[in-house]
C-alpha positions in Angstrom: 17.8 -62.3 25.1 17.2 -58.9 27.0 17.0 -60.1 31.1 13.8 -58.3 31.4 12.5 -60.9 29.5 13.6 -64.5 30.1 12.9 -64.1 34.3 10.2 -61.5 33.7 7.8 -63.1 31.1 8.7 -66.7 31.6 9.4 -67.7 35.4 6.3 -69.6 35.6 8.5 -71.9 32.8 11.7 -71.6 34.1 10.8 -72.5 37.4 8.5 -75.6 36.8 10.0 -76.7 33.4 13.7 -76.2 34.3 14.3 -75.8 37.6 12.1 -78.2 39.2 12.5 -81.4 37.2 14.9 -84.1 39.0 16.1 -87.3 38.3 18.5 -89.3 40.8 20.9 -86.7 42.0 20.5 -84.5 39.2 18.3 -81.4 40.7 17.0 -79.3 37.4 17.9 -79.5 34.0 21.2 -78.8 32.4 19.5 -75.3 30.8 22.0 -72.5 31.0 20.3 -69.3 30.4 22.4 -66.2 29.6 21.1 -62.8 28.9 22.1 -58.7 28.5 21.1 -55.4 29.4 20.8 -55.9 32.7 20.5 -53.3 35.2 19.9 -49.3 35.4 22.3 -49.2 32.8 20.7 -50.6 29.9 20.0 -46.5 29.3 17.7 -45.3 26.6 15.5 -48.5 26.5 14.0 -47.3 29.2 12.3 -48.3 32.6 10.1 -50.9 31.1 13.5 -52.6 30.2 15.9 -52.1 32.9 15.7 -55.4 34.7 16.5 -54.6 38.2 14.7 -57.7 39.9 15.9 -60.5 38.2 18.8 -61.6 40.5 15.9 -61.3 43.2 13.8 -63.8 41.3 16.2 -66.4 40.0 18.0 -66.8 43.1 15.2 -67.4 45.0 14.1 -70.5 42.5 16.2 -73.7 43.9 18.8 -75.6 42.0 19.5 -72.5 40.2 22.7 -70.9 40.0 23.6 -67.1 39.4 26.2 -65.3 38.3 27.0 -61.5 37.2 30.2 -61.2 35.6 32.2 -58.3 35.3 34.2 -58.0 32.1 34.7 -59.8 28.8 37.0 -62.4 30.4 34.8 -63.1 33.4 31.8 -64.2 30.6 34.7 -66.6 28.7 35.4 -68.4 31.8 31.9 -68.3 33.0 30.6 -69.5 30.0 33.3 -72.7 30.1 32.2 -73.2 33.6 28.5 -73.4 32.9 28.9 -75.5 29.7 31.2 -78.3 31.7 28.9 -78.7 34.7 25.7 -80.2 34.9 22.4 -78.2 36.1 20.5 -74.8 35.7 22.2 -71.4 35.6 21.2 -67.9 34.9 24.2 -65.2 34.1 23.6 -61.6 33.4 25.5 -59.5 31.3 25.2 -55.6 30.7 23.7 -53.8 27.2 27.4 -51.9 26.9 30.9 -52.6 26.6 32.6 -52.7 30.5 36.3 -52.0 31.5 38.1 -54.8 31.4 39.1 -55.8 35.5 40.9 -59.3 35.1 43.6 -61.0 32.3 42.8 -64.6 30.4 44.7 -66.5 33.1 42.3 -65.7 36.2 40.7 -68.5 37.6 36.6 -68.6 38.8 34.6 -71.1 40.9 31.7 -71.7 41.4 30.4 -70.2 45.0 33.6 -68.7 45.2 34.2 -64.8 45.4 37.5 -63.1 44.0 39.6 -60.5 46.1 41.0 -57.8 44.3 42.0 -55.7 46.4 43.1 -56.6 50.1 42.3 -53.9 52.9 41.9 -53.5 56.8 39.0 -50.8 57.1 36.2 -51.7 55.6 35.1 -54.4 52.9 33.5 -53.0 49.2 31.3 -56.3 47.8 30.3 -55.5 43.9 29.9 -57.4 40.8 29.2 -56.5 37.3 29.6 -52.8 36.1 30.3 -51.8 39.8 33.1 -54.1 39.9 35.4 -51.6 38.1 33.5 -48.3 40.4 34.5 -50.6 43.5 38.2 -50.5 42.7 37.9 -46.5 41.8 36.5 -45.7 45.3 39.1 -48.0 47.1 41.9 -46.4 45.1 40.8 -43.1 46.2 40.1 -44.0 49.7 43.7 -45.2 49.6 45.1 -41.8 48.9 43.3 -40.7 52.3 44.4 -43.4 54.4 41.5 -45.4 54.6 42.3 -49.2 53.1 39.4 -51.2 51.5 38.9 -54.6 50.7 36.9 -55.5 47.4 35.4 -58.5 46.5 33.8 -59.4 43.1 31.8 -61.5 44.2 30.6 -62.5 40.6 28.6 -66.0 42.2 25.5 -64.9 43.9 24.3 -67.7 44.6 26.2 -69.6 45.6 27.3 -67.1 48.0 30.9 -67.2 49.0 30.0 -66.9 53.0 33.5 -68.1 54.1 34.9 -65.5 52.1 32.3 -62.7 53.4 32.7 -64.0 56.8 36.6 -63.6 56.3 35.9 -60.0 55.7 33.9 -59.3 58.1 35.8 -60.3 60.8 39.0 -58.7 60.0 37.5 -55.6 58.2 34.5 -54.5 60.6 32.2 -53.4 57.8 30.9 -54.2 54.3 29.6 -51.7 51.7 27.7 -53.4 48.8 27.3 -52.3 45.1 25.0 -53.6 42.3 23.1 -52.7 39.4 19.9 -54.0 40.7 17.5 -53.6 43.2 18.7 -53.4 46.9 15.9 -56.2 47.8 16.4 -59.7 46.8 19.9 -58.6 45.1 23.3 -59.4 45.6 23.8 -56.8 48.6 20.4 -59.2 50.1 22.3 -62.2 49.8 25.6 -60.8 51.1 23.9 -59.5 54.2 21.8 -62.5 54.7 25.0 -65.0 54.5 26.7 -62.0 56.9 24.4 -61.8 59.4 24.0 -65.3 60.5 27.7 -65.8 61.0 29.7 -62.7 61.7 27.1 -59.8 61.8 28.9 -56.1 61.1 27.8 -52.9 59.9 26.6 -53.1 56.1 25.5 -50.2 53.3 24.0 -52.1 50.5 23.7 -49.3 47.2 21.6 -50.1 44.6 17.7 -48.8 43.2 16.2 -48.1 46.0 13.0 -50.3 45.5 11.7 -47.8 42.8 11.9 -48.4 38.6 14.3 -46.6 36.6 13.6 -44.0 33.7 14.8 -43.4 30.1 18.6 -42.1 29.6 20.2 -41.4 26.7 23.8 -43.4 25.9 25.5 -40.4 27.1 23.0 -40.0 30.1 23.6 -43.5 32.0 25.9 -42.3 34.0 23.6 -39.4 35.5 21.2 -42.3 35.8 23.5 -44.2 37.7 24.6 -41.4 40.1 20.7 -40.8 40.4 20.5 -44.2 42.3 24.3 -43.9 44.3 25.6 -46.1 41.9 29.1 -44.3 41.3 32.9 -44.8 42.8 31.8 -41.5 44.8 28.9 -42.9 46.4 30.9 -46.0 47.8 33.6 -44.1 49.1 31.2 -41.9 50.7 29.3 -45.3 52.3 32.5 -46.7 53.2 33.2 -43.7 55.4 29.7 -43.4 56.8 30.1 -47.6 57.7 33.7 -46.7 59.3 31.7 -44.7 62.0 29.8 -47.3 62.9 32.0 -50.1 63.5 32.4 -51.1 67.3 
């Protein structure tokens, strides 16, 4: 179903009749719920259906976990992965089709974050449609001399904080990216897991806690750029983050 629905209409349900059930070790139910148009992006459905706090709510419900994939691949394996373990999960998909960024033979994890691109400067944390706009900006930093580490970090909750903590250390700065609101979202839970153990500068881009508006199919883009969510943007941020690292 559409995401504004399933966490916006029924979270009284999914929190009490899903995710709050336990039985010996088993914390929730084994209810995988899966939905599209996610996001700014779902375009000419309007404001009323661009879900842009759902990450917010279902990651803040316990035994539930959350993942944003990026590509057509990413929703195979996360689908397999969901299916052969036991407990809640929530995964959000986009209304359109999205570049492909991996091949059938990656490998995903639970809690665990991907690095696509390795870098010394400054760390670019994304997942979903911004996934493939993380790797544009870091490509064209690259021409300019400025090397930037991405992360798909496709899990949000679990977090991968080992893996964010990595980055932070040895690249001085993160700059988040997400189709979703800025609070509660995955730039929320990358700064939360980054400030309690290795605090740096971090840019999290995403709705600025304000709804989104109608766009037509060949609109989205403009609608996108509207809230910083562009390659263009993140290079910018990554730049602006560079200045402020000790």
């Amino acid at each position: 179903t559409y995401a504004i629905f399933l966490p916006g209409r029924a979270v009284d349900q999914i929190r009490n009749g899903i995710a709050y059930p336990s039985s010996g070790n088993k914390k929730g139910l084994n209810v995988k719920l899966v939905v599209s148009h996610g996001g700014l992006s779902v375009g000419p459905d309007g404001g009323s259906h661009q879900q842009i706090e759902d990450i917010a709510i279902m990651r803040a419900i316990p035994n539930f976990r959350v993942f944003i994939p990026a590509d057509t691949f990413a929703v195979s394996k996360l689908t397999r992965l969901m299916a052969n373990e036991y407990g809640p999960f929530y995964m959000r998909m986009a209304r359109s089709n999205t570049p492909v960024v991996y091949s059938e033979s990656q490998d995903f994890q639970i809690g665990k974050g991907i690095t696509l691109r390795d870098g010394s400067d400054c760390t670019i944390a994304a997942c979903g449609i911004t996934v493939r706009m993380a790797l544009e900006a870091a490509d064209s930093l690259n021409q300019e001399g400025i090397s930037c580490r991405v992360l798909d970090m496709f899990s949000i909750k679990p977090i991968d904080a080992e893996l964010l903590e990595k980055a932070a250390r040895e690249t001085g700065g993160i700059v988040t990216c997400e189709d979703h609101n800025i609070m509660g979202g995955m730039g929320s839970a990358v700064a939360e897991s980054v400030s309690e153990r290795y605090p740096v500068p971090i840019k999290r881009i995403g709705a600025q806690d304000m709804f989104g508006e109608s766009a037509r199919d060949n609109e989205i883009s403009l609608l996108l750029e509207k809230h910083g969510i562009t390659s263009f943007n993140i290079a910018k941020q990554v730049k602006e983050i560079r200045g402020r690292k000790q």
